[in-house]
Structures are given as C-alpha cells and as structure tokens.
DSSP file (Angstrom, degrees, kcal/mol; ACC not computed):
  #  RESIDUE AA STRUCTURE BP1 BP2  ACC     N-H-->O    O-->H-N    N-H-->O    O-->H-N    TCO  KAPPA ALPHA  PHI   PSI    X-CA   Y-CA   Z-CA
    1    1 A X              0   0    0      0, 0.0     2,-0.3     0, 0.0     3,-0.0   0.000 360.0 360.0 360.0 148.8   16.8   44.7   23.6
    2    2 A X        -     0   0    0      1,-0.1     2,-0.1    14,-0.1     3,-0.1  -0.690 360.0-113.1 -98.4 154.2   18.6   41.5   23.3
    3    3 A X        -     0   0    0     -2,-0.3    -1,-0.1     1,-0.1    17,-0.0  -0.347  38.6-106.6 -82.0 152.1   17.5   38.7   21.1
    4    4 A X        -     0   0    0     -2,-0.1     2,-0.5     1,-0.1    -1,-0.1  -0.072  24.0-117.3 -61.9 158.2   16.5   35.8   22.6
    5    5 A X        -     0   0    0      8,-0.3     8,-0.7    -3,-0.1     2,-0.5  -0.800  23.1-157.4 -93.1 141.5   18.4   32.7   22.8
    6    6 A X  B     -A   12   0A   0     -2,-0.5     2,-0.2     6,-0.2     6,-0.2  -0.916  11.1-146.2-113.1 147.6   16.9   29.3   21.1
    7    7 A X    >   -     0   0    0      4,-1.5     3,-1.0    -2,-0.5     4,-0.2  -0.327  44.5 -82.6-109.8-171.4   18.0   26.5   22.3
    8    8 A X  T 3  S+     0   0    0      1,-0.3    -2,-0.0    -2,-0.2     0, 0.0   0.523 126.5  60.5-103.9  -5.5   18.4   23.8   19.7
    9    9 A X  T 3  S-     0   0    0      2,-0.2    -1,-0.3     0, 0.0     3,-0.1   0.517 119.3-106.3 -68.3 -18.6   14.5   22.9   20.0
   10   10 A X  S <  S+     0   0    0     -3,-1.0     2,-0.3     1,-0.3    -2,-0.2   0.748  80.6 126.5  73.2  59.4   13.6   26.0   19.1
   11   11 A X        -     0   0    0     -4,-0.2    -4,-1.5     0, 0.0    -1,-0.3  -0.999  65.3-102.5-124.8 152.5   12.6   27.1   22.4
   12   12 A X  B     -A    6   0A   0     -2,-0.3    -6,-0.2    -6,-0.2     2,-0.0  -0.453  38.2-120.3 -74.1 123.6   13.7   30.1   24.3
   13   13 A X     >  -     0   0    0     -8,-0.7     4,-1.9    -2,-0.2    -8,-0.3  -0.373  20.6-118.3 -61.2 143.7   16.3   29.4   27.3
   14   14 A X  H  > S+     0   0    0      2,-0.2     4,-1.3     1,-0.2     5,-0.1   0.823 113.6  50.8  -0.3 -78.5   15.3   30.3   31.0
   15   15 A X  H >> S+     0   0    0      1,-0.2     4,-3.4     2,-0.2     3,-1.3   0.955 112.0  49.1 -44.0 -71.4   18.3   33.0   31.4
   16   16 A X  H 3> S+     0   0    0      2,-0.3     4,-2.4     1,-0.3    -2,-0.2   0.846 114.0  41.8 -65.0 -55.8   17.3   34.6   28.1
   17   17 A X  H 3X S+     0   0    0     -4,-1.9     4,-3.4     1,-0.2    -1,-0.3   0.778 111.8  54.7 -47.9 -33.3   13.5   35.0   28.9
   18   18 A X  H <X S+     0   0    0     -3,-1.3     4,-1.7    -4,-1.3     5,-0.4   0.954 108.6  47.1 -64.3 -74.3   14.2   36.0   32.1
   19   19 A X  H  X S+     0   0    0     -4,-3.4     4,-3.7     2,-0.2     5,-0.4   0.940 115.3  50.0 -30.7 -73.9   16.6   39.0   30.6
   20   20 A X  H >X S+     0   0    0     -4,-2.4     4,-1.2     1,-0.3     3,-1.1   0.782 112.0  42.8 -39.0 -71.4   13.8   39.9   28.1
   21   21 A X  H >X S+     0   0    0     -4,-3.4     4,-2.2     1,-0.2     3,-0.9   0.739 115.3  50.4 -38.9 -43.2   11.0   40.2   30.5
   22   22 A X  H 3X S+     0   0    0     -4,-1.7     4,-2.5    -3,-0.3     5,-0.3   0.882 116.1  45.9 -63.3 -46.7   13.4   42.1   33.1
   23   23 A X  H <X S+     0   0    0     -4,-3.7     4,-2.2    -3,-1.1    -1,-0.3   0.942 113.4  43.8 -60.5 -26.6   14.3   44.4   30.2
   24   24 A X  H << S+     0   0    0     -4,-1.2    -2,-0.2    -3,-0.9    -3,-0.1   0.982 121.4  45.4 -90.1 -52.6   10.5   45.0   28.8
   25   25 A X  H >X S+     0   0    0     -4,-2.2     4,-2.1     1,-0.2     3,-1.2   0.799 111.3  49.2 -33.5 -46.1    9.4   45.5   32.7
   26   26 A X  H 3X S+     0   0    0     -4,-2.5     4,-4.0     1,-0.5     2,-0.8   0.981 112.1  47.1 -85.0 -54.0   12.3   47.8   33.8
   27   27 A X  H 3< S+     0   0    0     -4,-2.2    -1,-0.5    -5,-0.3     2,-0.2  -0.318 114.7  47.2 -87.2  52.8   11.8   50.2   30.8
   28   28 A X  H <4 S+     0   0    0     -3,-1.2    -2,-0.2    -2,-0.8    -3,-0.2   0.287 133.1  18.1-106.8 -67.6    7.5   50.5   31.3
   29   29 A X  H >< S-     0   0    0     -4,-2.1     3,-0.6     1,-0.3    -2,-0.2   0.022  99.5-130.6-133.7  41.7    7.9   51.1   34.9
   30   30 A X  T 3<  -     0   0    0     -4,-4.0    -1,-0.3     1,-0.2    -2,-0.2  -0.242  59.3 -42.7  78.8-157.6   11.3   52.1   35.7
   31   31 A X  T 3  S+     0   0    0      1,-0.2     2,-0.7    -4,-0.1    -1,-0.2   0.320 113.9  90.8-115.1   7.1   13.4   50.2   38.7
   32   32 A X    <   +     0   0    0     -3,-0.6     2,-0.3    -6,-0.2    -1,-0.2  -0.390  65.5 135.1-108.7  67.0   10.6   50.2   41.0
   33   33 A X        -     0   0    0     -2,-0.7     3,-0.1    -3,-0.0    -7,-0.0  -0.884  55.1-113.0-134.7 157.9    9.0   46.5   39.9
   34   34 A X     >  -     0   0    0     -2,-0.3     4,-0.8     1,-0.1    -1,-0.0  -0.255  25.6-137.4 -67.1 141.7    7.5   43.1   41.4
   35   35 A X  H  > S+     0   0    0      2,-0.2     4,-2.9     1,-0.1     3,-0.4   0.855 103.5  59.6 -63.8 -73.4    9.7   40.3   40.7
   36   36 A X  H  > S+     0   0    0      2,-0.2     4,-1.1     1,-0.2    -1,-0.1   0.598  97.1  56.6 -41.4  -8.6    6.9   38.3   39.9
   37   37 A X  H >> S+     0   0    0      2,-0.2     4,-3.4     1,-0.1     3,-0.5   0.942 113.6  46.5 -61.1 -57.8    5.7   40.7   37.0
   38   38 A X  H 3X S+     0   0    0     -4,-0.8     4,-1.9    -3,-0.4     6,-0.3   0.868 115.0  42.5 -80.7 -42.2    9.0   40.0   35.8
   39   39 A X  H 3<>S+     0   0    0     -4,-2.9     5,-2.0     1,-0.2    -1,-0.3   0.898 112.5  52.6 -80.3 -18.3    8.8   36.3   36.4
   40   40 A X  H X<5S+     0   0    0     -4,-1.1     3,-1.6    -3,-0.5    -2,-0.2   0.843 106.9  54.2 -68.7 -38.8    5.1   35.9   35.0
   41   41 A X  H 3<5S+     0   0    0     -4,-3.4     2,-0.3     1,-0.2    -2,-0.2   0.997 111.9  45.5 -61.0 -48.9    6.2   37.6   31.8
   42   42 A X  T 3<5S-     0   0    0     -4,-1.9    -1,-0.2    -5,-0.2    -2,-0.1  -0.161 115.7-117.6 -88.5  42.9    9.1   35.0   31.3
   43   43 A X  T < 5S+     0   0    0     -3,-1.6    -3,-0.2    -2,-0.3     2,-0.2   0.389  74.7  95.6  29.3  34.5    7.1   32.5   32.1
   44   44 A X      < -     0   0    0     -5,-2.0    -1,-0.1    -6,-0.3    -2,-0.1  -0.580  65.7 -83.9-119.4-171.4    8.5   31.2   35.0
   45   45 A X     >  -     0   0    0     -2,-0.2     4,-0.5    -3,-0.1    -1,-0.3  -0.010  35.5-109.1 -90.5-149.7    8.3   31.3   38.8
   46   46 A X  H  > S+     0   0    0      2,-0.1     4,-0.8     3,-0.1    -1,-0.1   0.322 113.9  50.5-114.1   1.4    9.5   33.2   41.1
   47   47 A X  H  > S+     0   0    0      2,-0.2     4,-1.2     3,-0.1     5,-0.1   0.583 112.1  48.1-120.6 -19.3   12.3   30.4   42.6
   48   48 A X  H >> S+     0   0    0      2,-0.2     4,-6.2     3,-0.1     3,-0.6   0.886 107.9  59.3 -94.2 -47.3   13.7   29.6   39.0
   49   49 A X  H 3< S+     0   0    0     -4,-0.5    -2,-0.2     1,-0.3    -3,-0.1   0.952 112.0  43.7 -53.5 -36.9   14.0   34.0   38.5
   50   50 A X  H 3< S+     0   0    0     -4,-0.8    -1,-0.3     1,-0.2    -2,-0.2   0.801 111.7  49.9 -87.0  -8.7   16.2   33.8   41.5
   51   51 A X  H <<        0   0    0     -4,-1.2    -1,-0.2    -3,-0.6    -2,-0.2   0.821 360.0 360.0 -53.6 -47.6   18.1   31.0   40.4
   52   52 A X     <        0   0    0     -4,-6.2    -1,-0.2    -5,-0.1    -2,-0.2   0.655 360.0 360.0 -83.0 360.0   18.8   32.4   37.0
C-alpha cells in the first residue's frame, strides 16, 4: 500500500486518503464495491471522491 501523504499540518491530503481507502476496500472485497464505503473510510463524501 502506499504511504499516506501529510500535508505540512500533519494531516492526510484528500487524494491520498481517498487512494488508501480505495486500496483497503478493493483488496477485502475485490472490484465489486460501493463508492461510498470507499468514501466513508476516507472520510469524505461522495462529491469530493469523484472530484479527486
């Protein structure tokens, strides 16, 4: 998996949470998953996952 990005606050950027969750989702249940799992794990919505 790739490591997260900090931004300079020390908080994790958008893009980069959004990767991690997409990775941690894809590999438990394979390529058949809710966007919104993927955007509740990276702690965003669902309008910012399709942005990023």
């Amino acid at each position: 998996m790739l490591g997260a990005v900090r931004e300079s606050d020390g908080t994790t950027s958008m893009p980069a949470a959004i990767i991690e969750a997409a990775g941690a989702v894809f590999a438990e249940q394979g390529c058949a998953v809710d966007v919104r799992e993927i955007a509740r794990r990276g702690g965003v919505g669902t309008g910012p996952l399709h942005r990023h």
